[in-house]
MARGU-790697 format. One line per 3 residues: number of its first residue (from 0); for each residue x, y, z of C-alpha. Coordinates in Angstrom, 3 decimals, always signed. Example, Ala and Ser with C-alpha at 12.3 -4.5 7.8 and 13.67 -1.06 7.14 Angstrom:
BEGIN
0	+12.300:-4.500:+7.800 | +13.670:-1.060:+7.140;
END
This chain:
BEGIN
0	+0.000:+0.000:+0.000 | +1.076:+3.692:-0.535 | -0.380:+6.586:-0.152;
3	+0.824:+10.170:-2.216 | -0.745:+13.618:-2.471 | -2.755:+12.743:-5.302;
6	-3.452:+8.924:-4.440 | -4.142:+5.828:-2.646 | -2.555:+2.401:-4.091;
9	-2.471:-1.147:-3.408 | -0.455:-3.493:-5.421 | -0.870:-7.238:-4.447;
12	+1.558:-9.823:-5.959 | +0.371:-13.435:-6.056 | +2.178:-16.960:-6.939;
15	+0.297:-16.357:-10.487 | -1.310:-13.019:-10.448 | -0.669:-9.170:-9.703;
18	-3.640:-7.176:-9.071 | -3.668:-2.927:-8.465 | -6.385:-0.932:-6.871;
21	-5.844:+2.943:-7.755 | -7.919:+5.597:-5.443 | -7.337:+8.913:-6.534;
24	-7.360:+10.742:-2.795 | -9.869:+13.389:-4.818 | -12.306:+10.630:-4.404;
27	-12.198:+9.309:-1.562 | -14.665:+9.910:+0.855 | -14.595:+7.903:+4.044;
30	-11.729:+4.401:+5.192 | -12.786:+1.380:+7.329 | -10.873:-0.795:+9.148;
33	-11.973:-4.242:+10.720 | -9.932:-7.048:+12.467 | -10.570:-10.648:+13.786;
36	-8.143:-13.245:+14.769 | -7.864:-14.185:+11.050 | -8.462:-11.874:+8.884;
39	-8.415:-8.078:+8.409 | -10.229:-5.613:+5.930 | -9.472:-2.219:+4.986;
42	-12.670:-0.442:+3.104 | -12.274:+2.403:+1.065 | -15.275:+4.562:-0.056;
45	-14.721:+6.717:-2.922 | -17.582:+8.475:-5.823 | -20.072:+6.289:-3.714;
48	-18.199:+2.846:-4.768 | -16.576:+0.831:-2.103 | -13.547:-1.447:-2.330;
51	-12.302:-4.067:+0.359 | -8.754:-5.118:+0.320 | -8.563:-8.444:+2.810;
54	-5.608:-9.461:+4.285 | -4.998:-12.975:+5.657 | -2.630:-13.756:+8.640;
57	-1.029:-16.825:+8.767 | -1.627:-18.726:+12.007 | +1.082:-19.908:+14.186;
END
């Protein structure tokens, strides 16, 4: 994840797969953030769309 003046961007690189999520900070109008034990979600409203990015921990 980073964040700049002009926007908010999340870059996840898979095994097989990249995938990008591009917020221009404009846009955005409101972030969520939600834990468990296992999993974690960041929400991102922006132009009345919302995106979740979810993370996975690994258990030890």
């Amino acid at each position: 994840m980073a964040l700049t003046n002009m926007r908010l961007v999340f870059v996840r690189h898979g095994m097989m797969s990249q995938k990008l999520e591009d917020f221009p900070r404009i846009n955005i109008s409101s972030v969520q953030w939600s834990a468990g034990t296992l999993m974690a979600t960041l929400s991102v409203f922006a132009s009345g769309n919302r995106a979740d990015i979810k993370s996975w921990r690994r258990s030890r």
